[in-house]
KOLRO-632495 format. One record per residue: residue number from 1; residue in three letters; x, y, z of N, C-alpha, C in turn. Coordinates in Angstrom, 1 decimal, padded with zeros to 4 digits. Atoms other than C-alpha are relative to their C-alpha. Last residue first. Layout:
BEGIN
[NUM,'ala',[X,Y,Z],[X,Y,Z],[X,Y,Z]]
...
end
This chain:
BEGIN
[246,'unk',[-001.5,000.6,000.3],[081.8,-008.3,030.8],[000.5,001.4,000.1]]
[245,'unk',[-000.3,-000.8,-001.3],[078.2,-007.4,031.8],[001.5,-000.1,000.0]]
[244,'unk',[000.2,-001.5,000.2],[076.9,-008.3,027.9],[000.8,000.8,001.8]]
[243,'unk',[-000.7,-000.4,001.1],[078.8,-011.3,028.0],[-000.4,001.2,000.2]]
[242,'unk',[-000.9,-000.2,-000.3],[077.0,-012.8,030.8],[001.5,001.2,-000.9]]
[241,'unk',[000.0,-000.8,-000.5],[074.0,-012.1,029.6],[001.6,000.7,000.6]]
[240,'unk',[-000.1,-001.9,000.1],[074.6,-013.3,026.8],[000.1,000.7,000.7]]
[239,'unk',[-001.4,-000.4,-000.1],[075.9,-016.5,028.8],[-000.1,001.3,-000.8]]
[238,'unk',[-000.5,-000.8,-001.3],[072.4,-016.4,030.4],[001.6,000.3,-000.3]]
[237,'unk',[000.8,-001.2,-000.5],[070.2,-016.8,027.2],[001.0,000.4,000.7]]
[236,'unk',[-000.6,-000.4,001.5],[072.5,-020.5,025.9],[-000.1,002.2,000.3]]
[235,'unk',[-001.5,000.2,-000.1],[071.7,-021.6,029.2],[000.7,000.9,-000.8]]
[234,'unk',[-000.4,-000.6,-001.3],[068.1,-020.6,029.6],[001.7,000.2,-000.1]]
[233,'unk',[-000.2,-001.1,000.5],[068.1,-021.8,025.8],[000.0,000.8,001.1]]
[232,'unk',[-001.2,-000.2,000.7],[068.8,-025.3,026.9],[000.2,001.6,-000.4]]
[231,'unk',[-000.8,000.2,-000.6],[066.5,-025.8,030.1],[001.1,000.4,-001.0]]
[230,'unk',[000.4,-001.3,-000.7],[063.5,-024.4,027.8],[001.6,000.1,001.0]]
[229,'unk',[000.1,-001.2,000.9],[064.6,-027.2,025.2],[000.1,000.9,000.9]]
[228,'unk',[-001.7,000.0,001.2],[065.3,-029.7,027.9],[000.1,001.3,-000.8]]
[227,'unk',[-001.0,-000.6,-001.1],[061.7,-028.4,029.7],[001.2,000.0,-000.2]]
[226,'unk',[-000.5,-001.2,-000.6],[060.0,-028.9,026.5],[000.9,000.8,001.5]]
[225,'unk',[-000.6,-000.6,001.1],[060.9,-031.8,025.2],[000.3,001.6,000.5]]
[224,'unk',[-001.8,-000.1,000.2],[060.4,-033.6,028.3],[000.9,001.0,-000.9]]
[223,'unk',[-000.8,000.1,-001.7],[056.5,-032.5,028.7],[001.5,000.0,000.0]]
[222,'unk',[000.4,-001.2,-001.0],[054.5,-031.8,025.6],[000.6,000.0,001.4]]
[221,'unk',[-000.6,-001.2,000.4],[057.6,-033.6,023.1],[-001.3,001.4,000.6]]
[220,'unk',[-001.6,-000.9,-000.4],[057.8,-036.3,025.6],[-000.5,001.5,-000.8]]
[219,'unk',[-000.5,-000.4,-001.7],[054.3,-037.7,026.2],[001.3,001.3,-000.1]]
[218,'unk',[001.3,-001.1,-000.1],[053.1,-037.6,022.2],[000.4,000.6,001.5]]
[217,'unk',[-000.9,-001.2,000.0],[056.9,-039.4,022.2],[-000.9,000.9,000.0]]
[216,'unk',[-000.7,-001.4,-001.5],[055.8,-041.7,024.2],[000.1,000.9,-001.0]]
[215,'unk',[000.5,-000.4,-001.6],[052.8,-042.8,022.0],[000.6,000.5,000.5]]
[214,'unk',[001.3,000.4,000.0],[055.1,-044.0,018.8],[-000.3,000.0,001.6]]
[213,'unk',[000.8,001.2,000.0],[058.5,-043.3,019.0],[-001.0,-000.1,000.6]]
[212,'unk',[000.9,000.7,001.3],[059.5,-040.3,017.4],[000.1,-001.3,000.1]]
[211,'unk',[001.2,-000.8,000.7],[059.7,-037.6,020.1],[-000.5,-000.9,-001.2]]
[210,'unk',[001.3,000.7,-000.7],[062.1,-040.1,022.2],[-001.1,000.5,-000.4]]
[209,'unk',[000.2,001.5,000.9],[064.9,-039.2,019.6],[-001.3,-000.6,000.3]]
[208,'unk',[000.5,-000.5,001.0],[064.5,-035.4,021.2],[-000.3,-001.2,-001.1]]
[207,'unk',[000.9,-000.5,000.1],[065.0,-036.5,024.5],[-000.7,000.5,-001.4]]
[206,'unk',[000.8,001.1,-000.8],[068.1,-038.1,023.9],[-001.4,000.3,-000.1]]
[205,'unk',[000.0,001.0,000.8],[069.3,-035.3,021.9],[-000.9,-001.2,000.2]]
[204,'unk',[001.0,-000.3,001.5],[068.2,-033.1,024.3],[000.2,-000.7,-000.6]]
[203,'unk',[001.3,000.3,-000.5],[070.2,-035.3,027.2],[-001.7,000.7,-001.1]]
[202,'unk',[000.0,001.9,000.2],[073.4,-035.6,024.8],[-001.3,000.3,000.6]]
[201,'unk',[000.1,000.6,001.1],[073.3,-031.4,024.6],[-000.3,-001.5,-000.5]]
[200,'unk',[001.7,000.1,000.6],[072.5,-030.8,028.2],[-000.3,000.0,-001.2]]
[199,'unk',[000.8,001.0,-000.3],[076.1,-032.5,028.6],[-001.7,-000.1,-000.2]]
[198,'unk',[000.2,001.8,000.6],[077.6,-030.9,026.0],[-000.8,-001.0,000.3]]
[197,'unk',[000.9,-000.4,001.3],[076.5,-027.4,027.2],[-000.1,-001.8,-000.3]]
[196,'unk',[001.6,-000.2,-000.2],[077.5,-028.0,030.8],[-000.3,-000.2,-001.3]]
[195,'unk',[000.2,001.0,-001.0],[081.2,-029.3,030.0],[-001.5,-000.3,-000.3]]
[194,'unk',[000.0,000.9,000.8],[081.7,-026.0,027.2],[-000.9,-001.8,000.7]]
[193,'unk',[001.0,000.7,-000.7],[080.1,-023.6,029.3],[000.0,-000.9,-000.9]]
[192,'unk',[000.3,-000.1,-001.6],[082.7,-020.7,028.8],[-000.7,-001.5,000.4]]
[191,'unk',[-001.0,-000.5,-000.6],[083.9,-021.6,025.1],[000.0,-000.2,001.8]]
[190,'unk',[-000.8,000.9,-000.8],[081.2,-023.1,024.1],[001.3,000.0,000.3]]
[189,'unk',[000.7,001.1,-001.4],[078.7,-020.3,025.2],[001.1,-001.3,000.1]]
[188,'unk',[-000.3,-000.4,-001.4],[081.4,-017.8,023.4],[-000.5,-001.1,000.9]]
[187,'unk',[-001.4,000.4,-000.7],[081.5,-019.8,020.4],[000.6,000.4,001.2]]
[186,'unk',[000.3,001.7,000.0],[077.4,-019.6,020.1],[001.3,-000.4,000.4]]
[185,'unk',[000.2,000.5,-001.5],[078.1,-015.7,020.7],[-000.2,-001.5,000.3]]
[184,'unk',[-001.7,-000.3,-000.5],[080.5,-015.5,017.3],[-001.0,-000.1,001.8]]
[183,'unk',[-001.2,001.6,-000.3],[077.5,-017.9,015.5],[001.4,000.7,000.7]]
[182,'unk',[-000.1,001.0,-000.7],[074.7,-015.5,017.0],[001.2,-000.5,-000.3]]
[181,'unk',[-000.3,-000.5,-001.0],[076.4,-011.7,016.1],[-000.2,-001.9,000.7]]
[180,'unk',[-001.5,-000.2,-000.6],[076.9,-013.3,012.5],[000.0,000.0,001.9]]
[179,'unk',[-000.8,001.2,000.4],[073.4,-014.1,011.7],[001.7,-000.1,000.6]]
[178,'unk',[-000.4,-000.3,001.7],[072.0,-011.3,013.4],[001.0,-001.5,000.1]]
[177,'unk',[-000.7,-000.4,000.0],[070.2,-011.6,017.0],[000.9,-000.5,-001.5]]
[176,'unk',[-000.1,-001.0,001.3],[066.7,-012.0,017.0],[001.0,000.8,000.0]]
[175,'unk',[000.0,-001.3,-000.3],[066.3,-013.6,020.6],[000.5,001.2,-000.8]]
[174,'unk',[000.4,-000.9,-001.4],[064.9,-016.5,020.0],[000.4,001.3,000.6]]
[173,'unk',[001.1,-000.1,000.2],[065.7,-017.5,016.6],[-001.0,000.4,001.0]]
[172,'unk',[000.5,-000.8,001.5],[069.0,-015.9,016.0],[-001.6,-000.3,000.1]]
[171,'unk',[-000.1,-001.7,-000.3],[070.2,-017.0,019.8],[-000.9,000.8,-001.7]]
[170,'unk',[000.8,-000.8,-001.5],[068.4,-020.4,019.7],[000.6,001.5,-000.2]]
[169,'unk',[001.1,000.0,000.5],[070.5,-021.1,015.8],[-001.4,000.6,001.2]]
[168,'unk',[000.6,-001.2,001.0],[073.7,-020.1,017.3],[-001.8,000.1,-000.9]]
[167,'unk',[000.2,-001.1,-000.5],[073.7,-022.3,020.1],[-000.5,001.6,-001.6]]
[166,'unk',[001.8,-000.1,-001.0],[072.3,-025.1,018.0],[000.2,001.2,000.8]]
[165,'unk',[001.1,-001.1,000.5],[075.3,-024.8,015.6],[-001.0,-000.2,000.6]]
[164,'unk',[-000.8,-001.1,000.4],[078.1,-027.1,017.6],[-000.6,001.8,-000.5]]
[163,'unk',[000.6,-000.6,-001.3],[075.3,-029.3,018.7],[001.0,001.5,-000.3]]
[162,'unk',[001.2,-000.7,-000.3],[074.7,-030.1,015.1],[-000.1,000.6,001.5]]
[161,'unk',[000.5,-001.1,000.8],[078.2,-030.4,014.1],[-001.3,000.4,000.2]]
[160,'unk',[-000.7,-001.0,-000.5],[079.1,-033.0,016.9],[-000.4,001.4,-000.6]]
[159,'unk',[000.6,-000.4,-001.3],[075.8,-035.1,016.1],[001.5,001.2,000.7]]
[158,'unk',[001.4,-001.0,-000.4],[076.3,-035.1,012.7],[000.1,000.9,001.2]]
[157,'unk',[-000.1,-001.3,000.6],[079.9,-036.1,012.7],[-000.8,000.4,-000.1]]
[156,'unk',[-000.5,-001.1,-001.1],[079.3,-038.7,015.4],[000.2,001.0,-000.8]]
[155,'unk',[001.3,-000.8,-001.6],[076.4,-040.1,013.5],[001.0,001.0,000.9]]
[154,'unk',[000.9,-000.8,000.4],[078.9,-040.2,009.7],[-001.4,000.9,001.1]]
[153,'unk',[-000.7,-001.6,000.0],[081.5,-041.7,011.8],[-000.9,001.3,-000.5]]
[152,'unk',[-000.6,-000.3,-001.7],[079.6,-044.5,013.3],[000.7,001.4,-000.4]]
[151,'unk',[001.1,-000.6,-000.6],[077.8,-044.7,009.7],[000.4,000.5,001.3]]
[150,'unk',[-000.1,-000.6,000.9],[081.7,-045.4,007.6],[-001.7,001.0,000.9]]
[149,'unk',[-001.3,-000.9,-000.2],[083.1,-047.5,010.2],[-000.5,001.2,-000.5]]
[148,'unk',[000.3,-000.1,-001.8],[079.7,-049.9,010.1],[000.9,001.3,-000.1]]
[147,'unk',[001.4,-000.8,-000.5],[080.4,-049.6,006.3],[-000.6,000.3,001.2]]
[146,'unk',[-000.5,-001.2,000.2],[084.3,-050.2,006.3],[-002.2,000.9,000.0]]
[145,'unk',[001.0,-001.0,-000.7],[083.1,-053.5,008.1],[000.7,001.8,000.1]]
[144,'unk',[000.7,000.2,-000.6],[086.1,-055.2,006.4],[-001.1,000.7,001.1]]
[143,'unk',[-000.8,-000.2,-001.5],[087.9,-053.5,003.8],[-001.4,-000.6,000.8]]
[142,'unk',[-000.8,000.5,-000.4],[087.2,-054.0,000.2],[000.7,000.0,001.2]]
[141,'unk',[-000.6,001.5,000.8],[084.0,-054.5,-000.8],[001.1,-000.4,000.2]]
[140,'unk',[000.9,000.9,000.3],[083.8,-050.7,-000.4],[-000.7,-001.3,-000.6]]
[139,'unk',[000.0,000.6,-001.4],[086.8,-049.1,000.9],[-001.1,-001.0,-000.5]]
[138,'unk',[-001.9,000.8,-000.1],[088.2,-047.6,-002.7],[-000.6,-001.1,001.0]]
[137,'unk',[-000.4,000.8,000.8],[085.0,-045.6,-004.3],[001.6,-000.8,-000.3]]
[136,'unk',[000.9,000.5,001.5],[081.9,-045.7,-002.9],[001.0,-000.3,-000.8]]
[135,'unk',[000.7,001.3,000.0],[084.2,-045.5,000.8],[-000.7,-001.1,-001.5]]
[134,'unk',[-000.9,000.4,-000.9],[086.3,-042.3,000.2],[-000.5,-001.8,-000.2]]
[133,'unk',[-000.9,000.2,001.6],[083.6,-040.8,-001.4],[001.0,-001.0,-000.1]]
[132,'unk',[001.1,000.4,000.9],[081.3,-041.0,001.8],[001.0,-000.8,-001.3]]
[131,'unk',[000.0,000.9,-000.1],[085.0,-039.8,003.8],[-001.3,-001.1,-000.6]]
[130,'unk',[-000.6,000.8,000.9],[085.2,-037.2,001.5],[-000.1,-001.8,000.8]]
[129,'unk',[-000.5,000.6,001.1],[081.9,-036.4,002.4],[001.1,-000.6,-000.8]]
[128,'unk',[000.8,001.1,000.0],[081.3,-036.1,005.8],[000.3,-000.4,-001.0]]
[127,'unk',[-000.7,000.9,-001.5],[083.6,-033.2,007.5],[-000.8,-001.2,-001.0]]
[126,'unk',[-001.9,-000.1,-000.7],[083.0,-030.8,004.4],[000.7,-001.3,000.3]]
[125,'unk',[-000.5,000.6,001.5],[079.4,-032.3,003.4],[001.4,000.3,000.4]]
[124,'unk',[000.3,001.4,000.0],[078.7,-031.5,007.4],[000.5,-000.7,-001.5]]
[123,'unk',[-000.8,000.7,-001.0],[080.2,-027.9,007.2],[000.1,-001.4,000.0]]
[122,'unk',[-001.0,-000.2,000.8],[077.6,-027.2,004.2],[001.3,-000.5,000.6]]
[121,'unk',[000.1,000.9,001.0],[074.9,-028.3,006.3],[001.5,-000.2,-001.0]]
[120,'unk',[-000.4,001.0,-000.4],[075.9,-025.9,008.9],[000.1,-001.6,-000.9]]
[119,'unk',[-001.1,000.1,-000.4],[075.7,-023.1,006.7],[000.9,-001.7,000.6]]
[118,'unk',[-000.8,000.8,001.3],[072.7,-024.4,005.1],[001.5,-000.2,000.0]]
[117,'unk',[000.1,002.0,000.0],[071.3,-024.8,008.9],[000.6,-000.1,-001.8]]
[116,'unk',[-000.6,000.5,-000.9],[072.7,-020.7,009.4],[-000.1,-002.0,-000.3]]
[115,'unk',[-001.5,-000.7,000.6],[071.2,-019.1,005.9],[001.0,-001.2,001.5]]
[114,'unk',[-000.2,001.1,001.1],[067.6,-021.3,007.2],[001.2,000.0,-000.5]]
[113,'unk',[-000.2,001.3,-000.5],[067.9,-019.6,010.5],[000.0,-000.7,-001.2]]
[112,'unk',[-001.0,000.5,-000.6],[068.2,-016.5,008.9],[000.4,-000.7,000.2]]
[111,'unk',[-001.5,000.1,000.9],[065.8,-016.8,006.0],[000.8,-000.1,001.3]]
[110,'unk',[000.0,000.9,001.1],[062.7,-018.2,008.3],[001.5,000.2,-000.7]]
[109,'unk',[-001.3,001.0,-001.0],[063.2,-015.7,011.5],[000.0,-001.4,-001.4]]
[108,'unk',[-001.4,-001.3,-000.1],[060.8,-012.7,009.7],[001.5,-000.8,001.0]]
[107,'unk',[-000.2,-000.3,001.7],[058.3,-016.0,008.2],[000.9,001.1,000.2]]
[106,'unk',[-000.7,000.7,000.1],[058.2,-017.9,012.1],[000.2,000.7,-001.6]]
[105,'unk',[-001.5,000.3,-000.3],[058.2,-014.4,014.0],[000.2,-001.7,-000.5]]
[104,'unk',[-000.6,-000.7,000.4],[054.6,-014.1,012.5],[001.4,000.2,-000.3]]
[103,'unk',[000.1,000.0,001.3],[053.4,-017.4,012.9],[001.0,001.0,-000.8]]
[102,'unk',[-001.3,001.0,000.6],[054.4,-017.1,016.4],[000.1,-000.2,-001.6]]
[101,'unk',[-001.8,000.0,-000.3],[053.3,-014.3,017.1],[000.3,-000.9,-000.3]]
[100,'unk',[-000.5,-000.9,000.7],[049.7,-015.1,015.1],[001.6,001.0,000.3]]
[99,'unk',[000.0,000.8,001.2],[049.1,-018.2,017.4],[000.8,001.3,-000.7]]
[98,'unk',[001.5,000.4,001.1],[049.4,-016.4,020.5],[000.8,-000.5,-001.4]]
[97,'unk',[-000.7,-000.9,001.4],[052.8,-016.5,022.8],[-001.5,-000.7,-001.3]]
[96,'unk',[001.2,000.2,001.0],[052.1,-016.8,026.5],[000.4,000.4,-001.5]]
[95,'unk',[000.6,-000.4,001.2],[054.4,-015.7,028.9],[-000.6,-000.4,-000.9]]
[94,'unk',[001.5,000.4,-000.4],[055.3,-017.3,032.4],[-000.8,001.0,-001.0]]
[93,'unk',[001.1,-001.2,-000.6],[058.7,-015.8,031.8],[-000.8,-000.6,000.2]]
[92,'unk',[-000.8,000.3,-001.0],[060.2,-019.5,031.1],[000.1,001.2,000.8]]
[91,'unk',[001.0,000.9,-000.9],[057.0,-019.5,028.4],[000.8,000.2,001.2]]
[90,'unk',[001.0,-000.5,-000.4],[059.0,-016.7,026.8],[-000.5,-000.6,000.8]]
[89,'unk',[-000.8,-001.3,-000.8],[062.0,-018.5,026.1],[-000.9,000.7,000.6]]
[88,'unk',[-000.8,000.4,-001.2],[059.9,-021.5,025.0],[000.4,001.0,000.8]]
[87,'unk',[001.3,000.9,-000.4],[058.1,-020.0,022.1],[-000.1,-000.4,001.5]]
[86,'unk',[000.6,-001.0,-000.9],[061.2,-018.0,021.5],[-001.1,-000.3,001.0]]
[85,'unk',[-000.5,-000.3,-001.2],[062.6,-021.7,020.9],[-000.2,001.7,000.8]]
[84,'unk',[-000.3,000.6,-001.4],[059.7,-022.3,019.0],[000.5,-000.3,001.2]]
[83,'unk',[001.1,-000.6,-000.4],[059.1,-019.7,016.4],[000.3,-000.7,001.7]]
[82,'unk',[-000.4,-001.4,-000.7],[063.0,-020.4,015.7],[-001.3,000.7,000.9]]
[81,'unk',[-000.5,000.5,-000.8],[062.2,-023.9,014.7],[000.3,001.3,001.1]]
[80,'unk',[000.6,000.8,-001.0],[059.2,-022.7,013.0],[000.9,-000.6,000.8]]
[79,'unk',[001.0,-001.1,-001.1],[061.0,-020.2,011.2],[-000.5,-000.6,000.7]]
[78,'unk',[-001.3,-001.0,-000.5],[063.7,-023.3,009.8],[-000.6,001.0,001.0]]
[77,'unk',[-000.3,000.7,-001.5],[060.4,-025.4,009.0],[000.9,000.4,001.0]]
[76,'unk',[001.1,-000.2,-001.3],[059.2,-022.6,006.9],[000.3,-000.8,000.9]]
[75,'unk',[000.4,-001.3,-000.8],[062.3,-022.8,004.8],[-000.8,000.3,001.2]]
[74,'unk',[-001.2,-000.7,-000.6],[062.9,-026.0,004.5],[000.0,000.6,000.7]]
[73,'unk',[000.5,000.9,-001.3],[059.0,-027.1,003.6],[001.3,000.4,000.9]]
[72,'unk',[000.9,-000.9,-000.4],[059.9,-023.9,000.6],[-000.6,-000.7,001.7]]
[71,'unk',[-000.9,-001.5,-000.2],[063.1,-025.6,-000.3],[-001.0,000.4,001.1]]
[70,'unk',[-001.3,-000.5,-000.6],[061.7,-029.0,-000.9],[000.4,000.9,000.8]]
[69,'unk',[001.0,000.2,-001.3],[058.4,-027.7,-002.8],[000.9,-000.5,001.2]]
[68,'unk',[000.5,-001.4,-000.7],[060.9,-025.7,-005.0],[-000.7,-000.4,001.2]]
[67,'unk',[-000.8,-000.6,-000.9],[063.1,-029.3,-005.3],[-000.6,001.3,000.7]]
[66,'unk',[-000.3,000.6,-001.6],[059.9,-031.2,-006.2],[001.2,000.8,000.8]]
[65,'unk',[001.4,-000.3,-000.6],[059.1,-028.5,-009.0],[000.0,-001.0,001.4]]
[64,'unk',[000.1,-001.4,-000.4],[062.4,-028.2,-010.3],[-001.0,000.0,000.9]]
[63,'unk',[-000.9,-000.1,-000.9],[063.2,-032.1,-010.3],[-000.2,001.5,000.4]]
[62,'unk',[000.1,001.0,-000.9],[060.0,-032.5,-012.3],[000.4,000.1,001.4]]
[61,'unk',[001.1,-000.7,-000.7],[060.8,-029.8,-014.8],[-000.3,-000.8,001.6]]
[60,'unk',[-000.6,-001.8,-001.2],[063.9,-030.9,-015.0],[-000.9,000.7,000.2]]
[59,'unk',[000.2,-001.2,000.1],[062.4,-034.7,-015.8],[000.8,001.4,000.7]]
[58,'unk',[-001.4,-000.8,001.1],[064.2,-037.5,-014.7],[-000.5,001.3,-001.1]]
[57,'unk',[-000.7,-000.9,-000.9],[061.5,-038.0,-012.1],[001.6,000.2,-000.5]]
[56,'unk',[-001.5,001.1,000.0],[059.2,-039.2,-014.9],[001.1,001.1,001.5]]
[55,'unk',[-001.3,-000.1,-000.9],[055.4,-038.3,-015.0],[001.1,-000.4,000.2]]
[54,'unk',[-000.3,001.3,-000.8],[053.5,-038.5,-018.4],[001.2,000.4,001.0]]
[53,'unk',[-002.2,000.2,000.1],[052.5,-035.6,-020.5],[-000.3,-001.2,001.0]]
[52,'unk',[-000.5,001.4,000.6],[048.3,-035.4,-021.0],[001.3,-000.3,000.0]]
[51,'unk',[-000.9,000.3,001.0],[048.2,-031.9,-020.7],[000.4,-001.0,-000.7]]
[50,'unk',[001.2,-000.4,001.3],[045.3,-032.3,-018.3],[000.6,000.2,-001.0]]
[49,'unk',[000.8,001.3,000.2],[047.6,-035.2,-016.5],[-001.0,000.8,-000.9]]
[48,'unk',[-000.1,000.7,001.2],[050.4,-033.2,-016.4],[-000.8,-000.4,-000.7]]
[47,'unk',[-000.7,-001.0,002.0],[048.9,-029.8,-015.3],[000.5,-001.7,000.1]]
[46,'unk',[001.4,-001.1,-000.1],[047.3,-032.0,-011.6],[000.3,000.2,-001.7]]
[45,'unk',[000.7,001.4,000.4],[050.4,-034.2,-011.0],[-001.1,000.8,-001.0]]
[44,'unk',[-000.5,000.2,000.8],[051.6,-030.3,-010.6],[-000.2,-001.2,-000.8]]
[43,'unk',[000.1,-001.3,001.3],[049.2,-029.3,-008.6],[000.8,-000.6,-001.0]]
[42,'unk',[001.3,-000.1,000.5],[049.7,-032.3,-006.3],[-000.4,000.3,-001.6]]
[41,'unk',[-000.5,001.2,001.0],[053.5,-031.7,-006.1],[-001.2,-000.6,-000.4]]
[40,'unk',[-000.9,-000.4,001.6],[052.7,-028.1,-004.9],[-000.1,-001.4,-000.8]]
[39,'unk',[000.8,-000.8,001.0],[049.9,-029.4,-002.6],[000.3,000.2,-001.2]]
[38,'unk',[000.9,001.3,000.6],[052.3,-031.9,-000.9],[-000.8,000.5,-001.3]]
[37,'unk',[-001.2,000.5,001.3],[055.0,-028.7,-000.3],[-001.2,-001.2,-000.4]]
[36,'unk',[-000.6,-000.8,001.1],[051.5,-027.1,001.6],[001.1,-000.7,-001.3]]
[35,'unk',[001.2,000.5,000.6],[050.8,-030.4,003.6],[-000.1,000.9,-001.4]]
[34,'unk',[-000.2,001.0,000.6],[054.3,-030.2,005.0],[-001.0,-000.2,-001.2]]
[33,'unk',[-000.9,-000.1,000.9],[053.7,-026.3,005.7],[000.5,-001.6,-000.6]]
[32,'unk',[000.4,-001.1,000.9],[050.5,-027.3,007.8],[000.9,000.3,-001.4]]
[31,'unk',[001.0,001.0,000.8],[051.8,-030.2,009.4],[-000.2,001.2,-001.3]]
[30,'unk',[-000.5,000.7,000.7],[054.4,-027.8,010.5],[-000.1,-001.0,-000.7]]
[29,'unk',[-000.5,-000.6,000.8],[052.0,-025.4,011.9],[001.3,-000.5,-000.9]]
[28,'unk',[000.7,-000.5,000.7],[050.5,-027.6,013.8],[-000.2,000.4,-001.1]]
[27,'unk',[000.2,000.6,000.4],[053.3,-029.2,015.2],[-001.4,000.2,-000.5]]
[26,'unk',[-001.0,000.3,000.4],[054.8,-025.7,016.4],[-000.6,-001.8,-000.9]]
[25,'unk',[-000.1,-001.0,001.2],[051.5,-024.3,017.4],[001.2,-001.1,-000.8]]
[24,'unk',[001.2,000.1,000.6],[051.0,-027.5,019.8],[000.1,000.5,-001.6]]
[23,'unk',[-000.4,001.6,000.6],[054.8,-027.6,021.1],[-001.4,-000.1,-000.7]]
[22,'unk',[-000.8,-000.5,001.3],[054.0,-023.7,021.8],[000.5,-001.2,-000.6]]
[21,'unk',[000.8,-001.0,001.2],[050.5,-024.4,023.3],[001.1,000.1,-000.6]]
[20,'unk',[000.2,000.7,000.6],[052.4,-027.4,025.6],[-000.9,000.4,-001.6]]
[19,'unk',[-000.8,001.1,000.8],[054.7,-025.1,027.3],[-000.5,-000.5,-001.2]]
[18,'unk',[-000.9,-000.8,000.1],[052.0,-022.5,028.4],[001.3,-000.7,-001.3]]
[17,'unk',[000.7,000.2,001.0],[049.9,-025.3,029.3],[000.6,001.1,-001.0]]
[16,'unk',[-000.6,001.0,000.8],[052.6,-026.1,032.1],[-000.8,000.0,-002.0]]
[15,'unk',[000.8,-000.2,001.2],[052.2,-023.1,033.5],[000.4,-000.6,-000.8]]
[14,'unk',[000.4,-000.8,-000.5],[053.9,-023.6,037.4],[-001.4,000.4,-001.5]]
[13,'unk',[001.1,000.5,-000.8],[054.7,-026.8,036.6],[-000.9,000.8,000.5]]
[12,'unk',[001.0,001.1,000.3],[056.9,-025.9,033.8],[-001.3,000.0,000.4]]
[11,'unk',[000.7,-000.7,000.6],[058.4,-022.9,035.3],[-000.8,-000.9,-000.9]]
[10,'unk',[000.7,-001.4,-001.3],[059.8,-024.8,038.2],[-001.0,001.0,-001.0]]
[9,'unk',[001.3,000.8,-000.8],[060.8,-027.5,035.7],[-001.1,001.0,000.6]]
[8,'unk',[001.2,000.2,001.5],[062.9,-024.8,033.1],[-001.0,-000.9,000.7]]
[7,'unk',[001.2,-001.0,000.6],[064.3,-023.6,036.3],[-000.6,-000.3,-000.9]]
[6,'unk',[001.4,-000.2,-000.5],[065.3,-026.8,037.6],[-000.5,000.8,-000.4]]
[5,'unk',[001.4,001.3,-000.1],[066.9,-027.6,034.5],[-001.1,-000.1,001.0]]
[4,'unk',[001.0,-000.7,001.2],[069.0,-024.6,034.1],[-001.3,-001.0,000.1]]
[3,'unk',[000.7,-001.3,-000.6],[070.6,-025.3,037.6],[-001.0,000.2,-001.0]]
[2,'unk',[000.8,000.0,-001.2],[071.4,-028.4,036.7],[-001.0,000.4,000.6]]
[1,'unk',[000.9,000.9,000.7],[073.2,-027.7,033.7],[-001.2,-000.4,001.0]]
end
């Protein structure tokens, strides 16, 4: 963990602008697809009102047309997570990644990574919901701070299940390895480099919360973010390697 950290510094400081063009692209281009799903639901305001219909969100049209615009912010945000950690991988060569690479590898890395975060999604209802269910309809009103009990469980089961699929999501989006091939090397990293992983897992985390408060986080996510990030997929990078010399 350590080790990965000075290198992601050392390559930091050496082309730090490097870093801050792929955290640029990456909130750029995610404004962009937010502003897109906005459009859809626009448009659509748009046909009722020359039709004269009236908006209700018990509509199926309604529900169709906000879920497509939904999906489609999903999607593209899923490529752009993947544009990013190549984004990074690259930078940690002292490589440079133009607008139109990244763009490009974010719409041919979109379905995977998205097939992987519904995966994991799906996991989370698993582990999360009956205890949800559980609560709405026995514990609620009647057990004392079964709600406190009910969020403490609901953050640690995120946060276990999301570090759990982060290796797999870096190897599929950085280094364009098949849905499958990442989540059985993601079990390898925590297999070998279970300790390490965890711990530069709490410190992203950490780092990653600090991206959405106000001013620092303009600081963290061109400086902290990226070196954690660059520090994490070094890690994630080197136990392929390891594997492949096995």
């Amino acid at each position: 963990m350590i080790d990965e950290l000075r290198k992601a510094l050392a390559a930091y400081t050496q082309k730090p602008m490097v870093f801050a063009w792929a955290s640029f692209m990456y909130l750029f281009l995610l404004a962009a697809s937010l502003l897109g799903a906005i459009a859809i639901v626009i448009a659509y305001f748009i046909v009722l009102s020359v039709l004269g219909m009236q908006f209700t969100l018990a509509s199926p049209i309604t529900m169709g047309v906000l879920t497509i615009a939904a999906m489609m912010f999903l999607l593209f945000s899923s490529g752009l997570n993947a544009s990013l950690s190549a984004a990074y991988g690259a930078a940690m060569n002292r490589e440079n990644t133009s607008l139109t690479t990244f763009y490009s590898h974010t719409l041919k890395k979109a379905p995977p990574m998205f097939a992987i975060m519904l995966f994991r999604d799906f996991v989370w209802l698993v582990v999360v919901g009956p205890a949800i269910a559980l609560y709405v309809f026995a514990l609620q009103g009647a057990m004392p701070y079964a709600d406190t009990m009910l969020v403490l469980y609901a953050l640690g089961a995120t946060f276990l299940i999301h570090m759990l699929f982060t290796p797999a999501l870096i190897y599929s989006g950085s280094m364009g390895i098949s849905i499958i091939s990442a989540m059985r090397n993601g079990l390898t990293l925590l297999r070998r480099k279970h300790v390490g992983f965890v711990g530069m897992y709490i410190l992203f985390a950490l780092v990653w919360l600090f991206n959405f408060i106000p001013i620092l986080g303009l600081a963290t996510i061109f400086f902290l973010y990226p070196v954690v990030y660059a520090a994490m997929i070094t890690m994630v990078q080197g136990t392929v390697r390891m594997e492949r010399e096995d």
